[in-house]
C-alpha positions as CSV (number, residue, x, y, z in Angstrom):
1,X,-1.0,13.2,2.1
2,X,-1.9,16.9,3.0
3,X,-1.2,18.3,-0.7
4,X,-3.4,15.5,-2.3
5,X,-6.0,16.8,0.2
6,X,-5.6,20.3,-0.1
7,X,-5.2,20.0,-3.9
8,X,-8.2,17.3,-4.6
9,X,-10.8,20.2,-4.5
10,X,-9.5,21.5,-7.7
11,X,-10.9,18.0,-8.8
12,X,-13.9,16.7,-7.2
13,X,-16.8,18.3,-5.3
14,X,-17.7,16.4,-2.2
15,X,-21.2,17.1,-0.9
16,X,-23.9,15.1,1.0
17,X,-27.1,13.1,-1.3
18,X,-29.5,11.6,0.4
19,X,-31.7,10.7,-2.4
20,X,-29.7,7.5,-3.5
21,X,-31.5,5.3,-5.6
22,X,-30.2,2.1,-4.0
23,X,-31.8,-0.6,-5.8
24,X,-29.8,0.6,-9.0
25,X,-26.5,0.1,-7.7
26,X,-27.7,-2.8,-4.8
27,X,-28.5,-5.3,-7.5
28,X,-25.8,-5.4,-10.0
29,X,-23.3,-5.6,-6.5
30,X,-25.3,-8.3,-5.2
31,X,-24.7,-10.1,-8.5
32,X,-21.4,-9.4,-8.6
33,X,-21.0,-10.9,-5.0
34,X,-22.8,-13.9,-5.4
35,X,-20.6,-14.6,-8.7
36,X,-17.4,-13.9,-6.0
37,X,-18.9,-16.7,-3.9
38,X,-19.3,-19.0,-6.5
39,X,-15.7,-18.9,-7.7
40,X,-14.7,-19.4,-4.1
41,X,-16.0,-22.5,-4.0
42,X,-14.8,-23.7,-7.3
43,X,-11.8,-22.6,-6.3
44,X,-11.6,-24.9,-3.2
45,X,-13.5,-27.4,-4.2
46,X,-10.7,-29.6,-5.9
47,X,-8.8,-28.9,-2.9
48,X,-11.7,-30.3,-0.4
49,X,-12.4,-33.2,-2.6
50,X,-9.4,-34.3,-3.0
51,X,-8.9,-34.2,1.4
52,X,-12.4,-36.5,1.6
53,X,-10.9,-38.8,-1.5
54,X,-7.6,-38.7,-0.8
55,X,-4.5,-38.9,2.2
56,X,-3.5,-35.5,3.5
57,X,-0.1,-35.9,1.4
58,X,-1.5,-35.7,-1.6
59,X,-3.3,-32.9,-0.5
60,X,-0.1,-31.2,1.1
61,X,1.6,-31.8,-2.9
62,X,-1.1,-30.5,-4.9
63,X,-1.7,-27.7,-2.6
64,X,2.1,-26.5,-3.3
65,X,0.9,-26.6,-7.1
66,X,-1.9,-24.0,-6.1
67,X,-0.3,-21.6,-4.2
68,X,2.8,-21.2,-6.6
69,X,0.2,-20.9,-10.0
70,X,-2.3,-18.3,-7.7
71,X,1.6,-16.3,-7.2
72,X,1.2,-16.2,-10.8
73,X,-2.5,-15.3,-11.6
74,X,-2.2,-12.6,-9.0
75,X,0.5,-10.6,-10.9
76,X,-0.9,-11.1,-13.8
77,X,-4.4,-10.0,-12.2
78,X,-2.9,-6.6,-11.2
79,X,-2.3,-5.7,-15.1
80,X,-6.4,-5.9,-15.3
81,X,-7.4,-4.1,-11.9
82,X,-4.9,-1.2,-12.7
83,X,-6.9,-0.9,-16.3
84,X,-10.2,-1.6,-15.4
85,X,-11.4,1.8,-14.4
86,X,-10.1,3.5,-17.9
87,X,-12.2,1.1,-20.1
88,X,-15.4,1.5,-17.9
89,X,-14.8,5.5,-18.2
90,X,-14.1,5.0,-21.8
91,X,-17.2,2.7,-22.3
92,X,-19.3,5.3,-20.5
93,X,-18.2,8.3,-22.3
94,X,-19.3,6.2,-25.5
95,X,-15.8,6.4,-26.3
96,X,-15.7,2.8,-28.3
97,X,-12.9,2.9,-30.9
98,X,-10.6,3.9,-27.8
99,X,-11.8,1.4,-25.4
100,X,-11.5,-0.9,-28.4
101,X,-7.6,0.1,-29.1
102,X,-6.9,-0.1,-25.0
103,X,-8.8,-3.7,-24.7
104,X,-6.9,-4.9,-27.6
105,X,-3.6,-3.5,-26.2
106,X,-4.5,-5.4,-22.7
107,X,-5.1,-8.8,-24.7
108,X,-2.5,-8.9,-26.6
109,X,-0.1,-7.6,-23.7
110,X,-1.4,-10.9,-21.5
111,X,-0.6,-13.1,-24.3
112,X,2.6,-11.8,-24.4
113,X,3.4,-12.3,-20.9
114,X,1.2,-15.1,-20.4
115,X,2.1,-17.7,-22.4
116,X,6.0,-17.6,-22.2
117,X,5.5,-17.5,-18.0
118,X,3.4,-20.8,-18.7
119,X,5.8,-22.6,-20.9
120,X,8.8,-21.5,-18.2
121,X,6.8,-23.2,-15.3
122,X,5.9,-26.3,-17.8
123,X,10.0,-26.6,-18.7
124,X,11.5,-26.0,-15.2
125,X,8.5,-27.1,-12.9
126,X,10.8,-30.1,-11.7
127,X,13.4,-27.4,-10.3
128,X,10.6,-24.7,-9.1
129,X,9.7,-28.2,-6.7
130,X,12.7,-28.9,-5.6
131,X,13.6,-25.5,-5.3
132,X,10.5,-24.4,-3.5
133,X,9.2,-27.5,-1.6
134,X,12.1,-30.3,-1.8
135,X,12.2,-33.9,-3.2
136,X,9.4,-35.2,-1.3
137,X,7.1,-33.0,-3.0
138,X,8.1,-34.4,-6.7
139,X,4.8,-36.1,-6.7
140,X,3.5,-32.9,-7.8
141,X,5.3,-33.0,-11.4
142,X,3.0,-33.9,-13.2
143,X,0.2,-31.7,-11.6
144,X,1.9,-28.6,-12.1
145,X,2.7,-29.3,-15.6
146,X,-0.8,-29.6,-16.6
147,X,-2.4,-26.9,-14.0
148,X,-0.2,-24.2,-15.0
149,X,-2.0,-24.1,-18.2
150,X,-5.1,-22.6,-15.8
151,X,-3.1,-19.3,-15.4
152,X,-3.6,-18.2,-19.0
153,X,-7.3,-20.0,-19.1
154,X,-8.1,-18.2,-16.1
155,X,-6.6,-14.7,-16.9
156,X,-8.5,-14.7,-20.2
157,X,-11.5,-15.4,-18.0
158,X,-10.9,-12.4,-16.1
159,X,-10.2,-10.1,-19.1
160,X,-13.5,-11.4,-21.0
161,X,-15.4,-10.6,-17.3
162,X,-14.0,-7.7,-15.4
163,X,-12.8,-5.8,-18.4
164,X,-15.9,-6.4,-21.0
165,X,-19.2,-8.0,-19.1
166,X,-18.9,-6.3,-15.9
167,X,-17.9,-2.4,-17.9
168,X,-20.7,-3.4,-20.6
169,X,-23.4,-4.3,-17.6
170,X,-23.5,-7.6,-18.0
171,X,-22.8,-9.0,-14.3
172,X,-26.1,-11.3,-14.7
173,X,-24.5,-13.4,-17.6
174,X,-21.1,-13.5,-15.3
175,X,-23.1,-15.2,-12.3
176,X,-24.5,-17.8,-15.1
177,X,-21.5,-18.9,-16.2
178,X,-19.6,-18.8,-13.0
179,X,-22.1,-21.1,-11.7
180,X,-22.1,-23.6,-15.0
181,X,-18.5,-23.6,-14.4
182,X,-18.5,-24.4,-10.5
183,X,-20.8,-27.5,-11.3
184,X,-18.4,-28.5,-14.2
185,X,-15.6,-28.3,-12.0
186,X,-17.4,-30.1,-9.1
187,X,-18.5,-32.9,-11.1
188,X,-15.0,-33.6,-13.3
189,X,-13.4,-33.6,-9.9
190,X,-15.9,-36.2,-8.3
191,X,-15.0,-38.5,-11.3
192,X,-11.4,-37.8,-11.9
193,X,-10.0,-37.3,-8.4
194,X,-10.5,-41.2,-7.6
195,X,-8.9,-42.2,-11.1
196,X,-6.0,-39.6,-11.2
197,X,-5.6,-38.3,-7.8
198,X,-4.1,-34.4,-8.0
199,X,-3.1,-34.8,-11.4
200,X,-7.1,-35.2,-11.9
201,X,-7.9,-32.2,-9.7
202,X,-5.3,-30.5,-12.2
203,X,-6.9,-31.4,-15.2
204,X,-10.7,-30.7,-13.4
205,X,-9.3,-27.1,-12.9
206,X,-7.7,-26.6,-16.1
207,X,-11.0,-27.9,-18.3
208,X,-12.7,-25.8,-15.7
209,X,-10.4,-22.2,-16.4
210,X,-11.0,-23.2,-20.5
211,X,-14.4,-23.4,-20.3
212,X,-14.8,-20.4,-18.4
213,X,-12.7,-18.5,-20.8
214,X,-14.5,-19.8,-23.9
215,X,-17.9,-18.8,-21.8
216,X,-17.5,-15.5,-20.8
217,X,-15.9,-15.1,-24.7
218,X,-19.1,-16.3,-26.1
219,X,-20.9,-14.1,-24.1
220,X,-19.0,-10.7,-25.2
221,X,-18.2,-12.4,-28.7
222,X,-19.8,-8.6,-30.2
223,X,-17.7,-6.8,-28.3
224,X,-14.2,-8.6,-28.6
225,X,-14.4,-10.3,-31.9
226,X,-13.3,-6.9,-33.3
227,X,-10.0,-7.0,-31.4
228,X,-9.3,-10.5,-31.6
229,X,-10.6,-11.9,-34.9
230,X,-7.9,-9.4,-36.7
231,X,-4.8,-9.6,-37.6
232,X,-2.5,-7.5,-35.4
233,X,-3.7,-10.0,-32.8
234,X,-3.4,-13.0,-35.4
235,X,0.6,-11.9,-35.7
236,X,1.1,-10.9,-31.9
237,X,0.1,-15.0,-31.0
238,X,2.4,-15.9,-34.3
239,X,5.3,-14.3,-32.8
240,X,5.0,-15.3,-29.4
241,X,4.7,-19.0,-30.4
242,X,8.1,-18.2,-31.8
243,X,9.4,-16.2,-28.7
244,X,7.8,-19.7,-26.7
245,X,9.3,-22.1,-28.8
246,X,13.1,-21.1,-27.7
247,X,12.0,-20.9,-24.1
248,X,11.6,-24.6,-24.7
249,X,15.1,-24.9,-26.4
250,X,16.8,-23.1,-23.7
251,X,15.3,-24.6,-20.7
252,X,15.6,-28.2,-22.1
253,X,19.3,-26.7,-22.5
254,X,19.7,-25.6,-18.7
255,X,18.7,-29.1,-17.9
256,X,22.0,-30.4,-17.7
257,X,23.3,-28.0,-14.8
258,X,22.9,-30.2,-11.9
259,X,22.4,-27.1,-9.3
260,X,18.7,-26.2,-9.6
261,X,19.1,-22.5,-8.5
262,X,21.7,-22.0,-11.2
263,X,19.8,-23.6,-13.7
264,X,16.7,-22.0,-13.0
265,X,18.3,-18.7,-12.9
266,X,20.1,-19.2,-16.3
267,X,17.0,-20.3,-17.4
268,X,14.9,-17.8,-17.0
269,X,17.2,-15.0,-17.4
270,X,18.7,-16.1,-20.9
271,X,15.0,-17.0,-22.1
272,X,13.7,-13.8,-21.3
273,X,16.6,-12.2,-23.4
274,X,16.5,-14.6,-26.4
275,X,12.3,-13.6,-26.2
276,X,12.8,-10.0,-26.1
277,X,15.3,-10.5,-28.6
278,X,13.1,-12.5,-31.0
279,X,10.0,-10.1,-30.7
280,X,11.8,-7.1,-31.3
281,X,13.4,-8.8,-34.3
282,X,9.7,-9.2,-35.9
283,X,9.0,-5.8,-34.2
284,X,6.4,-6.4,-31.7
């Protein structure tokens, strides 16, 4: 700690301004908070809905579904944070064809890690329950199954947000769609919750995630259609539907082991070495 401070004045210059213009930084930060609260509601609103609709079991299952898919968004969610701060230096600087070749890099590097950790948890979500909660808590199958499509929904989201609209100054058209979203997700749950129970707060917060993703993409489609509509990306999703197809093979495989921890361990450990071992055969 006392070289980095000894050292940082080779770096930065630390003086005293008092002639801050505060009303350029206060409003995009107060958009940018009120978009924060608006996600925390969505976020528990299926939750909440589901405790006035519902018995506090059902509650206590789908809750379990939650926690272990926000385990998941939140590691995913570091690759972005860690990243952030290069593409808004890189967008300032005007530097565009290497913000371009970075955000491209980050997409496809989601994709790649997204979508086999979704089809895992869709394959072995009966063994993450009883593993992690128990057999009273196998209500939650089917909820699982369908939320833990939100995590990649949700982590495009993110990327289309934090990494394009908020860098490119567009925190106004964030709050819009965060709040079309909220009272999408509001509403579905209101009319799904009493017909489905958690498996329709699941599906409430999975149309919710999509649409989020598909509106934040429509906002920025200028800026990302370079990196996506191409076709290093096109062959990057080709290959890891391949990579995803034996994840299914080898955890319907692992099935048969009666002890969940060994087949959950199996399971994950040879279908992350069959899916290395496919992409680097088609030399990803």
């Amino acid at each position: 700690m006392r070289i980095i401070i000894i050292n940082q004045s080779n770096f930065i210059q630390i003086k005293f301004n008092f002639s801050v213009n505060w009303r350029q930084h206060l409003r995009p930060i107060l958009v940018i908070f009120a978009s924060t609260v608006v996600v925390t509601i969505c976020v528990s609103s299926d939750i909440t809905l589901l405790g006035v609709m519902e018995n506090d079991y059902t509650v206590g299952i789908y809750t379990v579904v939650v926690k272990l898919c926000h385990i998941v968004q939140g590691v995913l969610a570091a690759i972005l944070t860690v990243v952030i701060p290069r593409l808004a230096w890189l967008w300032g600087k005007k530097r565009c064809l290497e913000y371009n070749s970075l955000l491209k890099q980050l997409f496809n590097g989601l994709l790649l890690l997204a979508l086999p950790i979704v089809t895992g948890i869709t394959m072995l979500s009966r063994a993450i329950i009883l593993l992690i909660a128990g057999q009273k808590y196998l209500a939650a199958l089917g909820s699982l199954r369908v939320i833990s499509w939100a995590i990649l929904f949700s982590i495009m989201a993110w990327l289309f947000s934090d990494c394009v609209l908020i860098v490119v100054k567009r925190e106004t058209l964030i709050l819009r769609n965060t709040v079309m979203v909220a009272l999408l997700n509001v509403g579905l749950n209101l009319v799904l919750i009493p017909l489905l129970s958690d498996q329709g707060a699941a599906i409430s917060t999975v149309i919710a995630e999509l649409s989020a993703m598909l509106l934040n993409y429509w906002t920025c489609r200028d800026i990302v259609n370079l990196i996506i509509l191409n076709k290093d990306t096109c062959k990057n999703i080709f290959e890891v539907l391949v990579g995803c197809m034996r994840i299914v093979i080898v955890c319907g495989l692992c099935e048969r082991f009666s002890n969940i921890f060994i087949q959950i361990v199996l399971a994950v450990s040879i279908s992350g070495l069959v899916y290395v071992s496919i992409l680097l055969l088609l030399r990803n």
